[in-house]
NUSEMAR-410347 format. One record per residue (C-alpha): residue in three letters; x, y, z. Coordinates in steps of 0.1 Angstrom, whole numbers, padded with zeros to 4 digits, always signed. Layout:
residues N
AlaXYZ ...
This chain:
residues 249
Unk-0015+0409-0076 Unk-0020+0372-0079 Unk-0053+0350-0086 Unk-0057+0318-0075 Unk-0047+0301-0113 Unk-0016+0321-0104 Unk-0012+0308-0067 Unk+0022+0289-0056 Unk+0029+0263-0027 Unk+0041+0291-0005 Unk+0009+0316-0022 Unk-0015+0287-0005 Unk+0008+0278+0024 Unk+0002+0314+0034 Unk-0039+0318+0020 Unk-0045+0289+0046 Unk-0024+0296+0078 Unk-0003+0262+0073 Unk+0028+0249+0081 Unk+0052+0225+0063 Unk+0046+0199+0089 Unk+0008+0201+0085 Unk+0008+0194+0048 Unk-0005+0159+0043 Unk+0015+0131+0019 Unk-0015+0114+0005 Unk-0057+0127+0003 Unk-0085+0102+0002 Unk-0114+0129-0017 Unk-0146+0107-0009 Unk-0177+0114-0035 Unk-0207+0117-0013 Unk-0236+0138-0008 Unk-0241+0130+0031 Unk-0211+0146+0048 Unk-0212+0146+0082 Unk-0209+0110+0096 Unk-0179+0105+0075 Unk-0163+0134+0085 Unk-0169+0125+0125 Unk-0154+0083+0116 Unk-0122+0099+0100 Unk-0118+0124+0128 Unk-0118+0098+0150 Unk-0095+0078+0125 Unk-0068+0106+0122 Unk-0065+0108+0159 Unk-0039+0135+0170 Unk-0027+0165+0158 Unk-0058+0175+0135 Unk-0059+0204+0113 Unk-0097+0213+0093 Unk-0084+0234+0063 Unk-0123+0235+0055 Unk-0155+0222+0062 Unk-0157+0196+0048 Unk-0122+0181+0055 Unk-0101+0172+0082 Unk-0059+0161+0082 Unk-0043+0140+0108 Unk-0016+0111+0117 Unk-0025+0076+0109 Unk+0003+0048+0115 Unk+0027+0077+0114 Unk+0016+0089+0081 Unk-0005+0120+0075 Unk-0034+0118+0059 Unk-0062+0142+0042 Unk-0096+0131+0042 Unk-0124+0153+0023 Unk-0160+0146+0015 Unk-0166+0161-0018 Unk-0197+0157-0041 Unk-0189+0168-0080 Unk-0159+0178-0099 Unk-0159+0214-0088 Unk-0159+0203-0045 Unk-0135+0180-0053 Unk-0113+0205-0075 Unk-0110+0223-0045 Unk-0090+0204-0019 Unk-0072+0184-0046 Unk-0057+0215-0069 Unk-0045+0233-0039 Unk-0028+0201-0024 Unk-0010+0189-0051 Unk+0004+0220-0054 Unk+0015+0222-0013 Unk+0032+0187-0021 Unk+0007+0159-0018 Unk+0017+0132-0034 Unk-0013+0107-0038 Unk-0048+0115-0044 Unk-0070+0085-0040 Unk-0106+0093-0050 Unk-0132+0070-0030 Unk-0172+0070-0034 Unk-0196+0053-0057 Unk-0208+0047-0090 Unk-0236+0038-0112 Unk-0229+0004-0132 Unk-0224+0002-0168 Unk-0210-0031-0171 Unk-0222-0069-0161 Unk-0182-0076-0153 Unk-0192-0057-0121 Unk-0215-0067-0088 Unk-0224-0050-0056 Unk-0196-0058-0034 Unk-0169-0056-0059 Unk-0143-0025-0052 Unk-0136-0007-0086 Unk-0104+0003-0087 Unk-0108+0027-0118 Unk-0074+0022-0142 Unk-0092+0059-0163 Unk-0117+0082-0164 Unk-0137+0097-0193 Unk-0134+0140-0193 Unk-0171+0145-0190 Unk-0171+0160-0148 Unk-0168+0197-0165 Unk-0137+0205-0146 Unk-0111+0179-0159 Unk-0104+0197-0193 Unk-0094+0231-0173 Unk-0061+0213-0164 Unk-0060+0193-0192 Unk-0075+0210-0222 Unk-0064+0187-0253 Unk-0075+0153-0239 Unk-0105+0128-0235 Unk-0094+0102-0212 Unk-0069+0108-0182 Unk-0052+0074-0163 Unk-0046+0065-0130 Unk-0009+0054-0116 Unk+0000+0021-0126 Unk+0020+0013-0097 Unk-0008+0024-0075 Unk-0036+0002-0095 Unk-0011-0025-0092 Unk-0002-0023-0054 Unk-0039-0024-0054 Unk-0053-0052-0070 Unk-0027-0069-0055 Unk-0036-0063-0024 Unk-0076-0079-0026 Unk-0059-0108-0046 Unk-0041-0111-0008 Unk-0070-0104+0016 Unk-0097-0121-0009 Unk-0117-0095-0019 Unk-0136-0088-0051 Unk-0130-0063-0075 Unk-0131-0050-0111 Unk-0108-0030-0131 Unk-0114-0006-0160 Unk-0126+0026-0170 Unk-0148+0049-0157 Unk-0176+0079-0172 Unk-0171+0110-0150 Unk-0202+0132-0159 Unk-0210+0160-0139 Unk-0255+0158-0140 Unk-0262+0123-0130 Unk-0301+0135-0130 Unk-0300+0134-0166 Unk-0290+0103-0169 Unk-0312+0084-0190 Unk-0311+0044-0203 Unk-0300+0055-0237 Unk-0272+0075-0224 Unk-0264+0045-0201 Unk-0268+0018-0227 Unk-0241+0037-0249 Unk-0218+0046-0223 Unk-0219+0006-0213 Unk-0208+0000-0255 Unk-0181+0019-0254 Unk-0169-0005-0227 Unk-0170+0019-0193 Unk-0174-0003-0159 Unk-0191+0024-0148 Unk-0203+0062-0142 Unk-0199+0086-0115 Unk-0187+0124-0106 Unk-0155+0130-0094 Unk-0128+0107-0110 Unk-0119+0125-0139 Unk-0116+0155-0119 Unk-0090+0139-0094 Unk-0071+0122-0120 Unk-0066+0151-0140 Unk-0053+0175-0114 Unk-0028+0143-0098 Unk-0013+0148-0139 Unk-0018+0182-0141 Unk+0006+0186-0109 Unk+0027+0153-0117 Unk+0011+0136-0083 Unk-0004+0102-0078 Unk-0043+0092-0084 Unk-0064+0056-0085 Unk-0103+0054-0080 Unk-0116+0026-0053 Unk-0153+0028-0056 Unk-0184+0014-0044 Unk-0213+0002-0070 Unk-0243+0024-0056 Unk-0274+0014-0080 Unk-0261-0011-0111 Unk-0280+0011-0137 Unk-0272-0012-0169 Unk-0297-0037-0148 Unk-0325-0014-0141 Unk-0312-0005-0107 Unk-0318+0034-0093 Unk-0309+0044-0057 Unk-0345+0044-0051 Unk-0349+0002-0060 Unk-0323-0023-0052 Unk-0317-0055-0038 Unk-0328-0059-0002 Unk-0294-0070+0015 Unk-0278-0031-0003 Unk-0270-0016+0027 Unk-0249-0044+0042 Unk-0230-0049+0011 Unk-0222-0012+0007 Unk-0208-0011+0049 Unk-0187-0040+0044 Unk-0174-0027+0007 Unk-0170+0008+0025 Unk-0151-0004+0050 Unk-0126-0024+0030 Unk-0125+0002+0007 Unk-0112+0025+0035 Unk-0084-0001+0046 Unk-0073-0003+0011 Unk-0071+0039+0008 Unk-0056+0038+0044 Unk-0029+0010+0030 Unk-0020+0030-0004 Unk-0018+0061+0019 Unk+0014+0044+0039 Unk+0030+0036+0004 Unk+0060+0057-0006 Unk+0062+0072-0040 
């Protein structure tokens, strides 16, 4: 008998009715509480030839790639497509979503691309018990960056906090997080990085700054013109997944 620690490619190929064919080379795991509209935009993205291993995800051909696309809120969701992916053979996990703001180095609009996380999501340390901090691919932050510097888009770099109660966040906890030089906070990242090494796969962070908590800002008060900075960050925060997606390792 076998648990699911125990699990191997074939264990899960098997556990989820899927063929070789079916098995995506690259996952975008979006952090985001409201699932359904995103799931019904990359449905329509990933065109032919769909597969839905769960609810809350959906595979498919894009520019003759395929593609994974989840919607996962906290460490544990997104544990759950990325550990049993990177063990079918995905290569690169690229975790999308938001985050709170720590820093003044970063403004609505900007696209993090997060180089590390901080172990603090709760799930991170099951894969990798002995560390702290766990790093994205440096070839993928680099294919990145480079790509805004060619389409003209903004963006910061650094490290991010990857807690796993963001309603206990409070301005002391924020103020020291911002000292110990974090861009910003959110749920997920450490959780995707640290299975991508875990597995010896690929992982970089593109995020969207949600509420800029360093200056005050909550979801519930932020600048008036939010919600057409966010779309326009979303969307080229998608292209740029979409673009790393296409990359070979």
């Amino acid at each position: 008998m076998k648990l699911y620690g125990e699990f191997t490619k074939e264990d899960w190929m098997e556990a989820l009715h899927i063929k070789e064919e079916q098995i995506p080379t690259s996952f975008i795991l979006h952090g985001e509480w409201e699932h359904a509209w995103n799931l019904e935009s990359w449905s329509e993205l990933l065109g032919q030839d769909q597969w839905l291993p769960t609810w809350n995800a959906v595979t498919g051909q894009y520019n003759n790639t395929r593609i994974g696309f989840a919607n996962v809120f906290g460490g544990p969701q997104a544990a759950i497509l990325a550990h049993r992916f990177a063990i079918l053979g995905t290569e690169t996990m690229i975790q999308t979503g938001y985050f709170g703001g720590l820093s003044k180095q970063a403004s609505y609009g900007d696209i993090f691309i997060a180089t590390g996380a901080y172990m603090e999501d709760g799930v991170s340390r099951w894969y990798l018990p002995e560390q702290n901090m766990v790093y994205a691919d440096q070839e993928l932050v680099k294919e990145a960056i480079a790509y805004c510097e060619k389409k003209g888009y903004s963006y910061v770099t650094g490290n991010i906090y990857s807690t796993s109660a963001m309603l206990t966040e409070t301005t002391e906890m924020i103020k020291n997080w911002s000292n110990q030089g974090f861009i910003g906070v959110d749920m997920e990242t450490a959780t995707t990085f640290a299975i991508a090494e875990k597995y010896n796969r690929r992982a970089v962070g593109l995020l969207n700054l949600s509420d800029h908590l360093i200056q005050g800002d909550t979801f519930y008060q932020r600048p008036e013109e939010y919600e057409q900075i966010e779309e326009r960050t979303d969307e080229r925060i998608r292209e740029l997944a979409l673009y790393l997606s296409s990359l070979g390792k």
